[in-house]
Phi, psi and omega in degrees: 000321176290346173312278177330279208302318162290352161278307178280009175283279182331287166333308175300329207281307179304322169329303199282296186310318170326302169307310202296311180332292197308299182307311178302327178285303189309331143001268176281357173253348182278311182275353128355284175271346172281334173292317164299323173279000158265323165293316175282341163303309163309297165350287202309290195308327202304307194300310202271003163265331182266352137322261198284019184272210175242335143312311162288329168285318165330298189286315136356299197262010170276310186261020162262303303175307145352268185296004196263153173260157190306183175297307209275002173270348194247131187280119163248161192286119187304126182276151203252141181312346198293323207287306192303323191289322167314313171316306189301277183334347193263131192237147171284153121200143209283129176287162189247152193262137174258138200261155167234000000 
């Protein structure tokens, strides 16, 4: 009987050492993984200040202003006499108010 108890002591005990072993590996990979997710997080902030910043917009409108063509590159169209008369021809009037 005293037998039995000292097999299963032991037996519990490499069990246990086993565990504290797993746990100390689970450990050391959670912290691991917590460092690669504060680095990728810090990514994360870095990217989305060069995105949504004041800096991005600035460069937005540099590389809008980039792509547009000048003035003196762009063709308009000859206005036809019909279009100036119409222009001419348009008149306002104003309601008139009643005074009392």
């Amino acid at each position: 009987m005293e037998k039995e108890k000292q097999t299963t002591v032991e037996a519990d005990k490499e069990q246990l050492e086993k565990m504290i072993k797993a746990i100390e590996d689970l450990t050391v990979r959670i912290e691991e993984l917590n460092k690669t997710i504060k680095h990728k997080d810090a990514i994360i902030e870095k990217l989305q200040r060069m995105l949504f910043g004041k800096k991005s917009e600035k460069a937005r409108h540099a590389e809008m202003m980039a792509n547009m063509p000048t003035l003196f590159d762009l063709e308009y169209p000859e206005e036809s006499p019909s279009s100036a008369r119409a222009l001419q021809n348009i008149q306002y009037f104003r309601k008139k108010r009643c005074w009392n």
